[in-house]
C-alpha positions in Angstrom: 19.6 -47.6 -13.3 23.3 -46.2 -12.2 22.0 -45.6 -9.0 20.8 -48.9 -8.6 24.1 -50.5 -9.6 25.9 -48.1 -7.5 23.8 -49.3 -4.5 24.5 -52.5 -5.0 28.3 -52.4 -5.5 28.2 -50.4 -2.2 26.0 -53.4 -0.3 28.9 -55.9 -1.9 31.7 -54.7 -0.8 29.4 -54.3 3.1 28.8 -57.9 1.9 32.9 -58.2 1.7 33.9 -56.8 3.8 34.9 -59.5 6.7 36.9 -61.4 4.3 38.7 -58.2 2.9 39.5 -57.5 7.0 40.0 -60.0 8.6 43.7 -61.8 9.2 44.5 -65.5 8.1 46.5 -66.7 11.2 47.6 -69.9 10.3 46.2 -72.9 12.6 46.7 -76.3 12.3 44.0 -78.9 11.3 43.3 -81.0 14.4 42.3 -84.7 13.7 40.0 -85.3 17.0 38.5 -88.5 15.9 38.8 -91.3 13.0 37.9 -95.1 13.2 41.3 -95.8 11.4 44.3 -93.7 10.1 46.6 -94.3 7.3 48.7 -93.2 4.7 48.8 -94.3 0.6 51.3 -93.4 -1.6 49.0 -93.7 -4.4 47.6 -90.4 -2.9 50.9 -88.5 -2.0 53.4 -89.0 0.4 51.7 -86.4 2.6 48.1 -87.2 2.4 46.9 -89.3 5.0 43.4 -91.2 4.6 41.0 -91.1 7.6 38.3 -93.6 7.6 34.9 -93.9 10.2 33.3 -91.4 12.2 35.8 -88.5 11.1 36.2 -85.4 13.0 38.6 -82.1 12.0 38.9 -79.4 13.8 40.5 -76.3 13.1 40.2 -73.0 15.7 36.4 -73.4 16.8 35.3 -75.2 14.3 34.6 -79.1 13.5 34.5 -81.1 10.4 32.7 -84.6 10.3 32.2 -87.0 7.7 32.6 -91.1 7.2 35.8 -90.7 5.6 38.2 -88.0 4.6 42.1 -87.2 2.7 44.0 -84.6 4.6 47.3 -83.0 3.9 48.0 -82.0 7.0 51.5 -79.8 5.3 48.8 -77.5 3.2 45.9 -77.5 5.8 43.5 -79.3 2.8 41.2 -81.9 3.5 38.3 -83.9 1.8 35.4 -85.4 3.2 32.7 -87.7 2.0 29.4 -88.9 3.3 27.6 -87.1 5.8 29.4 -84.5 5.9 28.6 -82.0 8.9 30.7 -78.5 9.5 29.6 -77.0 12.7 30.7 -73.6 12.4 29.9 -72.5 15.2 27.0 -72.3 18.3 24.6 -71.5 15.7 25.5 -72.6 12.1 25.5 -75.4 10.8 26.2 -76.9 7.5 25.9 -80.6 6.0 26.5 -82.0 2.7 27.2 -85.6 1.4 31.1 -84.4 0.1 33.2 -81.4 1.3 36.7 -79.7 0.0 38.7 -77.2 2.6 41.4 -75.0 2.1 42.4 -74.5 5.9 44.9 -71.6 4.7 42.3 -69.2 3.4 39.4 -71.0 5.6 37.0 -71.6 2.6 34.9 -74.7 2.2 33.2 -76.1 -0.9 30.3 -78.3 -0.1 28.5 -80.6 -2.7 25.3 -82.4 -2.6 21.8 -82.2 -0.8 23.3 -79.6 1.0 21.6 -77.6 4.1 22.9 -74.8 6.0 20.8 -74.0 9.5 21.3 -70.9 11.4 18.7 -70.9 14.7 15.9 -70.9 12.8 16.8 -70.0 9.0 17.8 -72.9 6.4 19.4 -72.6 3.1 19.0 -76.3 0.9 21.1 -76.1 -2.3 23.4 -78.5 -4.0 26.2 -76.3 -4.2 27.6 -74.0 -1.1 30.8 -72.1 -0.9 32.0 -70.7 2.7 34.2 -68.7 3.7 35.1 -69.1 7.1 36.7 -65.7 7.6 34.0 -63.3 6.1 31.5 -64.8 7.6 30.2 -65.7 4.1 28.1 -68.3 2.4 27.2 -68.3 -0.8 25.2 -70.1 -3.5 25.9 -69.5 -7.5 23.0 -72.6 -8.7 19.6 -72.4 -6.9 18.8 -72.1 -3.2 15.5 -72.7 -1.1 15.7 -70.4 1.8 13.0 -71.5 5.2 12.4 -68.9 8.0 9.5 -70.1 10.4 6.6 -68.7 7.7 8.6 -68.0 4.8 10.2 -69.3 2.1 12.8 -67.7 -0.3 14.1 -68.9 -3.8 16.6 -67.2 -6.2 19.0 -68.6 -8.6 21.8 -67.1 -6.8 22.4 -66.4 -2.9 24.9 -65.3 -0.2 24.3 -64.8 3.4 26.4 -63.4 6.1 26.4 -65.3 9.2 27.3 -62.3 11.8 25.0 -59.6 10.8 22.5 -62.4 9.9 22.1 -60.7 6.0 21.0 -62.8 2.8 21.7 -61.3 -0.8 19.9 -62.9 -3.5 20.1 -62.2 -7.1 17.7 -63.5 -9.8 14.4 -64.7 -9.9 13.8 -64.4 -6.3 10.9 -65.6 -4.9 9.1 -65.0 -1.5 6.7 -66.8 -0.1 4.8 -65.8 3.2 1.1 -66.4 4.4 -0.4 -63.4 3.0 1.7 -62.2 0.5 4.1 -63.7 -2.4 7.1 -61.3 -3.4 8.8 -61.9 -7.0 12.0 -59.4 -7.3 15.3 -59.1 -9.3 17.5 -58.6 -6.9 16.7 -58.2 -2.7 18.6 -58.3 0.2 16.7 -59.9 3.8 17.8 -59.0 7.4 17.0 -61.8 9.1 17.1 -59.9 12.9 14.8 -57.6 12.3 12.9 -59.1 9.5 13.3 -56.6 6.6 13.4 -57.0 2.9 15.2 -54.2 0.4 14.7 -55.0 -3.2 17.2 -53.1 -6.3 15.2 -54.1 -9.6 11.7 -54.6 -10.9 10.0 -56.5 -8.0 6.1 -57.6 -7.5 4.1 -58.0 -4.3 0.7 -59.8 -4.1 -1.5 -60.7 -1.7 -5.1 -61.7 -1.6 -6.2 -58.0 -1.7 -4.0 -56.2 -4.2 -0.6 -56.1 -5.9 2.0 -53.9 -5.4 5.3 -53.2 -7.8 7.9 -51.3 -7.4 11.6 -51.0 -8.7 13.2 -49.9 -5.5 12.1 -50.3 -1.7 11.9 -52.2 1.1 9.4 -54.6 3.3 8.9 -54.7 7.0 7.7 -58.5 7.5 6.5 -57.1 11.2 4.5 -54.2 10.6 3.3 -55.6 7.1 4.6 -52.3 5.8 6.2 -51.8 2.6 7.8 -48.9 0.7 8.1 -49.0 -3.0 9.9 -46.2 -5.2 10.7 -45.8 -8.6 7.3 -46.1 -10.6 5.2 -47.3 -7.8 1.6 -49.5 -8.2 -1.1 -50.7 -5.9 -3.8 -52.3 -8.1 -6.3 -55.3 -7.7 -9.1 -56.1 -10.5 -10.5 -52.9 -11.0 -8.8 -49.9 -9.5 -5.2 -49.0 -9.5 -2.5 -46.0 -7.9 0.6 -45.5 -9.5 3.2 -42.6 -8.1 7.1 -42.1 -8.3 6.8 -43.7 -4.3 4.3 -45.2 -2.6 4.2 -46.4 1.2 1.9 -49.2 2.4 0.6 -50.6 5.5 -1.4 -53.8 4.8 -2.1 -54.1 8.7 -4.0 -50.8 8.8 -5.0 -50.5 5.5 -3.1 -47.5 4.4 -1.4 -46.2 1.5 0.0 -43.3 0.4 1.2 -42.5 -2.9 3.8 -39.3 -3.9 4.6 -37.4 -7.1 3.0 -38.0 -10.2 -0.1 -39.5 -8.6 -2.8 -41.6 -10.9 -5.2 -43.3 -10.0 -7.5 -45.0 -12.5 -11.0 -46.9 -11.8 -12.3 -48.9 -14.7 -15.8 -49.6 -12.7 -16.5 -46.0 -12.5 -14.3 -44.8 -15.5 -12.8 -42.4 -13.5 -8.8 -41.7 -14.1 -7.3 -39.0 -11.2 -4.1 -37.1 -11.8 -2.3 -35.7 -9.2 1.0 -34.9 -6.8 -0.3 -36.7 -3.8 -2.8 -39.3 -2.3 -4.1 -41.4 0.8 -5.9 -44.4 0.5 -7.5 -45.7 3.8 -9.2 -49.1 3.0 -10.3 -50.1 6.1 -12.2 -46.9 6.9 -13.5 -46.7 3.1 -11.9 -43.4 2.3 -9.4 -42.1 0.5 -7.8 -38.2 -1.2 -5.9 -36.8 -4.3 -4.5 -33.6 -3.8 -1.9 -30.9 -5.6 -1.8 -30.1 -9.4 -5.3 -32.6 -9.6 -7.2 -33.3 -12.5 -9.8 -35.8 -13.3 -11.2 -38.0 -16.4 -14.8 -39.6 -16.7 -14.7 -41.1 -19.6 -18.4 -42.5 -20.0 -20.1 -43.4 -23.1 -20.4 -40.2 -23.9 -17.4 -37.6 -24.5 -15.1 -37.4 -21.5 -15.5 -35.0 -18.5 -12.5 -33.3 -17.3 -12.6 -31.7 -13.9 -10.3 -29.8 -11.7 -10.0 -28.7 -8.0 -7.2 -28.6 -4.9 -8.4 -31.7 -3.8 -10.8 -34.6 -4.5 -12.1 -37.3 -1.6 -13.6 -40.6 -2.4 -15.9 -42.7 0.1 -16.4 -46.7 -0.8 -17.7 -49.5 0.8 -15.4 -51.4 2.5 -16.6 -55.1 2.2 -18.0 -54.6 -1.9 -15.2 -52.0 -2.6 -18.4 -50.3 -4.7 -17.7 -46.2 -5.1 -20.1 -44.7 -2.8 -19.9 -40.4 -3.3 -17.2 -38.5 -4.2 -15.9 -34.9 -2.9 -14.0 -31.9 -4.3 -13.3 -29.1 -2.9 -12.0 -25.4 -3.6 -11.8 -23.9 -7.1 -13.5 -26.9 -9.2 -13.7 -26.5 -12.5 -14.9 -28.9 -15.4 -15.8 -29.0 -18.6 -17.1 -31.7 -21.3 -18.6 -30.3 -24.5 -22.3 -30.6 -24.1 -21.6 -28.7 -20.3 -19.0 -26.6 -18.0 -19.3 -25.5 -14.4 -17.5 -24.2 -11.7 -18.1 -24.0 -7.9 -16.1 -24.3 -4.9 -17.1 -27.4 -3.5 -18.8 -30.3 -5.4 -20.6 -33.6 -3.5 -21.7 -36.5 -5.5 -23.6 -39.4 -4.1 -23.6 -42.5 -6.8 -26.8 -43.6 -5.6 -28.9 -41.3 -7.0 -26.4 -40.0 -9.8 -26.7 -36.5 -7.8 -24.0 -34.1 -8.0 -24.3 -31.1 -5.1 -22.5 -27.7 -6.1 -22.0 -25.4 -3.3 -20.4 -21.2 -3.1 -20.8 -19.8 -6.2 -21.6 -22.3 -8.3 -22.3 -21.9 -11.9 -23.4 -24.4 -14.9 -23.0 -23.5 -18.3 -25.2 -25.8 -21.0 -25.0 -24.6 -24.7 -26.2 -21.1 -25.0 -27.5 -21.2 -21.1 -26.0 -20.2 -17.8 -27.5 -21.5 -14.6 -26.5 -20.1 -11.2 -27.9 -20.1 -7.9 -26.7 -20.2 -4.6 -26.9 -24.0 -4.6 -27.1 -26.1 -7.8 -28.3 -29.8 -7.5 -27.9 -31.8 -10.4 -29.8 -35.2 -11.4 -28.0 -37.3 -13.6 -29.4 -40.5 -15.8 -27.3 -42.7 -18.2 -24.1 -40.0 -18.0 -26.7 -37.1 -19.6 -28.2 -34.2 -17.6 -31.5 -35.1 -16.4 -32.6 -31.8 -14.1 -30.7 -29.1 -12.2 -32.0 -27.6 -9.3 -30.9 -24.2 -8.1 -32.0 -22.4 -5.0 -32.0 -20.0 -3.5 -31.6 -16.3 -5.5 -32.1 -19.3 -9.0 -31.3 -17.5 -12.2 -30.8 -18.8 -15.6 -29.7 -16.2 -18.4 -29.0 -17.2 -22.2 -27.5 -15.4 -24.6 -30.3 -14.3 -27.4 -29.5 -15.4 -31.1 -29.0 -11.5 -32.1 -29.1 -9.5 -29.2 -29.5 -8.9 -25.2 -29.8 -11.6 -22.7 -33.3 -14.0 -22.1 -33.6 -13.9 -18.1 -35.4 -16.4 -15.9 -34.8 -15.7 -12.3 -36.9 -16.8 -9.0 -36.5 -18.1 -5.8 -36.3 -21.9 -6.8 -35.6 -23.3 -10.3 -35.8 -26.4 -12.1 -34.2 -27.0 -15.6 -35.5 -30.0 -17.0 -33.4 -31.7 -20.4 -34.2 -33.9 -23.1 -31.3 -34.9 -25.4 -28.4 -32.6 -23.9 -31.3 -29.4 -24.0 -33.3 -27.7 -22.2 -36.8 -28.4 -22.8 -38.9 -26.9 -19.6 -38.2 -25.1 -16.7 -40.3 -25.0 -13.6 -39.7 -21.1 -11.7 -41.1 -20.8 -8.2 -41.3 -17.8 -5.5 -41.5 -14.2 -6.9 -41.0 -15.5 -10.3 -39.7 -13.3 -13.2 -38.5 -13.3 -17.0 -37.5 -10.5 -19.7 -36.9 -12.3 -23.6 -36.6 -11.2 -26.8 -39.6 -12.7 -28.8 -38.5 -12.9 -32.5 -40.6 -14.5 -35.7 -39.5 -17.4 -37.2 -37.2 -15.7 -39.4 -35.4 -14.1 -36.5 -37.1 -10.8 -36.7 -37.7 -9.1 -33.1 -41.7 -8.9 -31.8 -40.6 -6.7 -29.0 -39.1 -7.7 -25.2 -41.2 -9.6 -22.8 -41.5 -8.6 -18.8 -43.4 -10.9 -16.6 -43.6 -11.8 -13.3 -45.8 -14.1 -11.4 -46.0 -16.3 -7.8 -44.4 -19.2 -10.1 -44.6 -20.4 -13.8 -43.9 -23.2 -15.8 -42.1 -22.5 -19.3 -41.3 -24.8 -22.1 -37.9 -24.2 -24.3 -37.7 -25.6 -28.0 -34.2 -25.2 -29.8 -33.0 -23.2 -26.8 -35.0 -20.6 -27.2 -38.4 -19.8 -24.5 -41.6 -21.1 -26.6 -44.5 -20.5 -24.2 -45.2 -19.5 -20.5 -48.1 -21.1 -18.2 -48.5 -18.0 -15.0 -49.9 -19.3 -11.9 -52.1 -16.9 -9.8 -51.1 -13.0 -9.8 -49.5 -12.2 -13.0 -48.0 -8.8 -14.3 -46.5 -8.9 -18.1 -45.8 -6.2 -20.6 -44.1 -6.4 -24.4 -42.1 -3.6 -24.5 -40.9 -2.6 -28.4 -37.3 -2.3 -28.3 -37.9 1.7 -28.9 -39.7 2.0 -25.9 -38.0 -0.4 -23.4 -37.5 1.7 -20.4 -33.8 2.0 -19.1 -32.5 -0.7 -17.2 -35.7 -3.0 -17.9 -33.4 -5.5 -20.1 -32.1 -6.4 -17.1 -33.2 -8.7 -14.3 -32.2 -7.5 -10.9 -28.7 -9.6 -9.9 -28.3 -10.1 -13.6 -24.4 -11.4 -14.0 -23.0 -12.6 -17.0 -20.1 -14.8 -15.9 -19.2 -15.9 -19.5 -15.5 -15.1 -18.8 -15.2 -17.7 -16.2 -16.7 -20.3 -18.7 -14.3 -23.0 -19.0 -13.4 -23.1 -23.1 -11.6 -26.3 -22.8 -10.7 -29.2 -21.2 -7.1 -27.6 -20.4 -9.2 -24.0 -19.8 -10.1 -25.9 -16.1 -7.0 -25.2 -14.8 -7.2 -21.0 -15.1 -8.4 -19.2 -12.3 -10.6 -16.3 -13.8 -11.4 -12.7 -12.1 -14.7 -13.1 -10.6 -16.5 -10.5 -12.1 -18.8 -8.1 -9.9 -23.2 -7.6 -10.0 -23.3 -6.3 -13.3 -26.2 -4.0 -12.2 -24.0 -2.2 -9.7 -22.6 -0.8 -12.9 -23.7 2.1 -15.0 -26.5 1.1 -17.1 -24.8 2.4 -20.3 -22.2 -0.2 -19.5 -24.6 -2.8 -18.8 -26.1 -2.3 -22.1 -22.7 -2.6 -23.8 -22.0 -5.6 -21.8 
């Protein structure tokens, strides 16, 4: 706020700085025309009465009305009815009644009154100017035209030689395609630019900007907004610290403290900086970035170094959405990590790419591609190729393997209920009773098999074609058979939380590179 305040004292005493300068030689007040000429003691013995077609001039410029008093001793005169002051080449003034003050060269004008300058024109009922600084000014209402725009603020000053309007409260531009409301704003009339110093709005037929600090280029359609920056229309919005926009092009770019919120897609995205190309249908978040989905179901938090978004430009519909480089996420019911994630919204499909791993419940999923099918915000099957291996955690001890050269998990209510294992197929679980107690340690492979999962926890397997299985008691399991080849339990890297996404874990290494003693610990 002190800034603000400070900025504008600065631009005031700019704004003053003619009058403060310049010197008042004193000239006399010419009479170059009247119909008749008198005097009236009534009036003053020095006040003389000018009647018809009046015209005053004093240094270059002229003073006409149908009548007028002047005291030709004190350089005052009055005017009344169509009162005209032709400042100079290019400004002009009119009025129905008009005081002077020829010593300090400042006019009051009263009445219907309109300023032109080329082609600007101020209408008020009430103008001040002073001759010397150049200045005009407004304290009760003023309608400023410009060929396609129209200002309005309660209170207005413009200075003629650097062609500069200053208008203070409830300002209101008008233009073609946009409507500006603003506090306070200054307008350069030569090369077309607005600077606004308080809480200002922007609309147009697309979007609506707001801002507490900034400027508008009326010729590039560009504007720059600071302080607590929006761009929003009906259902997506960017707010930043500072935000620059090209309407023309289509392009925004937001800075520091970065969100961006989508109530169609329920979608919020935090981060330091972002680029939003409309016209091309694409836009980024990148730096510190995190991100909400808050469906039905319990929120999804996600993070990665950056996060690109692809729309339709003529429906504005979300179309896929990219991140890449150290994603993390996590939502209760499921975690994963990756390095690059691709999801296409038209067949709820989410791509995970390098090292991707899914965590759901007691299972871990890794492949090195994961595909996953979404339906009504839930899990509907993951696909993982090639070198597909699933691993879960058994209720009392070791690890239940699954592991082949394509995989399909298949849920029902946030669980897995039946995997499909293809190419050089293989399993090892720990096959309990009911009452938990262990039946020994199945080994199995096949060409492919189908296996169905109740309460997490492997039910049955169907083989297909050559099968080889053993049930090992856990007394005679043969070193290093509890473990699949490529086994890796990645549990460390397991996002715990939803503010566990922004840790960057130790990768661990092939856990059967290690010494099997130190396998079986792990």
């Amino acid at each position: 706020m002190m800034k603000i305040r400070l900025c504008l004292v600065v631009f005031l005493v700019f704004l003053l700085a003619g009058s403060i300068k310049a010197q008042k030689n004193k000239t006399v007040i010419h009479i170059v025309h009247a119909d008749r000429a008198d005097y009236d003691d009534r009036l003053g013995k020095d006040i003389q009465r000018l009647i018809g077609n009046v015209v005053l001039r004093q240094d270059s410029s002229y003073f006409y009305s149908d009548s007028a008093y002047l005291n030709d001793k004190t350089r005052w005169f009055e005017g009344f009815g169509n009162v005209h002051v032709e400042v100079n080449d290019s400004i002009d003034i009119y009025g129905r009644r008009l005081k002077y003050n020829g010593e300090t060269r400042f006019a009051e004008v009263f009445d219907d009154v309109v300023m032109r300058d080329d082609s600007t024109v101020l209408r008020t009922d009430y103008l001040t100017y002073d001759r010397i600084g150049h200045l005009a000014s407004y304290p009760h209402h003023g309608v400023i035209t410009r060929n396609d725009k129209q200002l309005v603020s309660e209170k207005g000053y413009y200075r003629d030689d650097i062609k500069v309007f200053y208008f203070r409260k409830d300002v209101v531009v008008t233009m073609p395609d946009y409507k500006m409301l603003s506090d306070t704003l200054t307008y350069d009339t030569k090369i077309e630019t607005m600077h606004f110093f308080g809480p200002t709005t922007i609309i147009n037929e697309d979007n609506i900007l707001k801002g507490n600090y900034g400027w508008y280029d009326a010729n590039a359609d560009i504007a720059f907004l600071d302080k607590k920056a929006v761009l929003m229309n009906n259902e997506q919005s960017i707010s930043s610290d500072s935000m620059y926009y090209s309407r023309s092009v289509g392009f925004a770019k937001a800075m520091s403290d970065v969100v961006m919120h989508d109530t169609v897609n329920k979608a919020v995205v935090n981060g330091e900086y972002a680029e939003l190309w409309s016209k091309k249908g694409y836009g980024f978040v990148t730096d510190s970035l995190e991100t909400f989905y808050y469906a039905d179901r319990d929120t999804l938090f996600m993070h990665s170094d950056s996060l690109y978004f692809y729309f339709d430009t003529l429906t504005n519909d979300l179309l896929r959405v990219k991140s890449f480089y150290n994603v993390r996420f996590y939502r209760a019911d499921i975690q994963g990590k990756c390095d690059s994630l691709d999801y296409l919204v038209a067949d709820s499909s989410a791509r995970l790419r390098r090292d991707p791993v899914l965590w759901s419940r007691d299972s871990q999923m890794t492949g090195d591609s994961i595909n996953i099918v979404v339906k009504n915000n839930a899990i509907d099957s993951v696909l993982m190729t090639p070198n597909a291996f699933i691993i879960q955690q058994d209720s009392i001890k070791g690890f239940n393997q699954i592991k082949g050269k394509l995989i399909v998990a298949y849920f029902e209510n946030d669980e897995l209920d039946r995997i499909f294992n293809d190419g050089n197929a293989e399993t090892i679980y720990w096959l309990r009773e009911d009452d938990g107690s262990l039946i020994g340690i199945n080994s199995s492979q096949s060409v492919s098999m189908i296996i169905t999962v109740v309460k997490n926890q492997i039910q049955r397997i169907k083989y297909f074609q050559k099968t080889d299985e053993i049930l090992y008691p856990e007394e005679k399991l043969p070193e290093g058979k509890d473990l699949l080849k490529g086994f890796l339990w990645q549990d460390e890297l397991r996002p715990k939380d939803k503010t566990d996404i922004f840790r960057k874990p130790v990768i661990p290494s092939d856990n059967t590179d290690d010494n099997p003693k130190k396998r079986r610990r792990r």
